[in-house]
C-alpha positions in Angstrom: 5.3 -12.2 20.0 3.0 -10.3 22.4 4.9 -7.6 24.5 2.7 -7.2 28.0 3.5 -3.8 28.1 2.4 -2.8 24.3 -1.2 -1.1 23.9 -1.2 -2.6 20.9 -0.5 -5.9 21.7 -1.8 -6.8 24.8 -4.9 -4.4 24.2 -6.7 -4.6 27.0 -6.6 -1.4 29.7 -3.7 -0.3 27.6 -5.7 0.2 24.7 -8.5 1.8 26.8 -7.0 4.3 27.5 -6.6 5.9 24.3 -8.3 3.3 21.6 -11.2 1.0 21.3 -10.5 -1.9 18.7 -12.8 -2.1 15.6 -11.6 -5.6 13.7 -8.3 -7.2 12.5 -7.6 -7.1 8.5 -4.5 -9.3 7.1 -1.4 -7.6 8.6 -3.1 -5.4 10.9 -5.2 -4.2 13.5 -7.8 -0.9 13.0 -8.6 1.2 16.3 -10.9 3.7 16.3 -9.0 6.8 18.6 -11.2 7.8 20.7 -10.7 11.6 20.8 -13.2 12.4 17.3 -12.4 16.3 16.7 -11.7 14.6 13.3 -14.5 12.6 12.7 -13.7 9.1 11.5 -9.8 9.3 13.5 -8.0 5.2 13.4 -5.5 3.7 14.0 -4.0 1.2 11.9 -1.4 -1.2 14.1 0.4 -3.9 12.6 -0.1 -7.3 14.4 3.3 -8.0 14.4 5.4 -6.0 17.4 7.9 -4.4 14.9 9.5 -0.9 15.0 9.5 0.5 11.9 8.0 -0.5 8.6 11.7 -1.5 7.4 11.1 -4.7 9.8 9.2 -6.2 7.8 9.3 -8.5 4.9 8.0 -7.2 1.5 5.3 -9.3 1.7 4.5 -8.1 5.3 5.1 -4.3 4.1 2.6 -5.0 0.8 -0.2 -6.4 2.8 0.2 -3.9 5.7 0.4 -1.1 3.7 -2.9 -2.9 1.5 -4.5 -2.7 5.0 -4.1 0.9 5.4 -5.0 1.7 1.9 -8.4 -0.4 2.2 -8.9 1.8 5.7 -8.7 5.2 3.9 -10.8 4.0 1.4 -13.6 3.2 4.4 -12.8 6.3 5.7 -13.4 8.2 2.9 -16.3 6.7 1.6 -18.4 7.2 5.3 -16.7 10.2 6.6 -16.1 12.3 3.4 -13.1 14.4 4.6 -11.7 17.2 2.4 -8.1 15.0 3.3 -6.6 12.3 4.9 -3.8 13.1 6.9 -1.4 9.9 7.7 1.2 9.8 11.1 3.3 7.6 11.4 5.1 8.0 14.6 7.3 5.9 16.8 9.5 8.2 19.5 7.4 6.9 22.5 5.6 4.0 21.2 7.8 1.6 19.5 5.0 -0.6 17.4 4.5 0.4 13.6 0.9 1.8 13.4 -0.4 4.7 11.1 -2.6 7.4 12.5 -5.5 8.3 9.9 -6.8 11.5 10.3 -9.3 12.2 8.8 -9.4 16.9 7.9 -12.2 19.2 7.0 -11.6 22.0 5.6 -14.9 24.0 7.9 -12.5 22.7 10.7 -10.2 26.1 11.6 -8.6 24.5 14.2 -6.1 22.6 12.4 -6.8 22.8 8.6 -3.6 23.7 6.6 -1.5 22.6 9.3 -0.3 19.0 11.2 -2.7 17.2 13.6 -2.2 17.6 17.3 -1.7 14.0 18.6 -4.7 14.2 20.8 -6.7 17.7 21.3 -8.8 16.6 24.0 -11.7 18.6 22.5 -14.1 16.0 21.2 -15.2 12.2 23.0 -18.5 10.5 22.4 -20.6 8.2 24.7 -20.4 4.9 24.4 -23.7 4.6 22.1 -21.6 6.9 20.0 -18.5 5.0 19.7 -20.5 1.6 18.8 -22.3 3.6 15.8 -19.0 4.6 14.4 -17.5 1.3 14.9 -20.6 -0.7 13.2 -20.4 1.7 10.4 -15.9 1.2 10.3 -16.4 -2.7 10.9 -19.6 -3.0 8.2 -17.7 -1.1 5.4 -14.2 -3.3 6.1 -16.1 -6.4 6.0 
């Protein structure tokens, strides 16, 4: 079921505003978040409208959290981060999704500590974004 009001269901200007959508995998979606102090920052949205990871089945929650796992792994291998940090938050926005966040130690702004949610300190042009996403989409394939 698509909720209207949902960025992460009915994309769109929703979406825009924060996200620009790089492919679906099995159980989910993968967004690239468009603030990039932390090179390589996604989103990884279930395409089911659920609340919390609980709401799904195990076979939902494998797959889902499969998904995320292959995303890291993408991640990792094109961005080589010292870490991964992963956020999974749902006070405001009530559809399961995972932030990846991608943390370099040369980075004093937030090394050693949590990520802020959106920094406002780094966005690309839009020749930018579509390098990052080839590069995201090509390795997920």
């Amino acid at each position: 079921m698509i909720h209207e009001d949902c960025s992460y269901c009915a994309e769109g200007e929703l979406l825009a505003a924060f996200g620009i959508k790089i492919c679906e995998l099995p159980m989910s979606k993968v967004i690239l978040f468009k603030e990039q102090s932390h090179p390589g920052r996604v989103i990884v949205a279930c395409k089911r409208h659920v609340d919390d990871i609980t709401d799904l089945t195990p076979e939902e929650r494998c797959q889902y959290m499969e998904d995320v796992s292959r995303t890291a792994s993408c991640i990792h291998k094109l961005f080589h981060p010292d870490k991964i940090n992963f956020g999974a938050y749902g006070d405001t926005m009530h559809h399961l999704h995972f932030h990846l966040v991608p943390k370099y130690k040369d980075d004093e702004f937030e090394w050693g500590g949590v990520f802020a949610m959106n920094p406002q300190r780094k966005f690309l042009t839009d020749e930018e974004y579509q390098k990052l996403i080839d590069q995201i989409r090509a390795e997920l394939a």
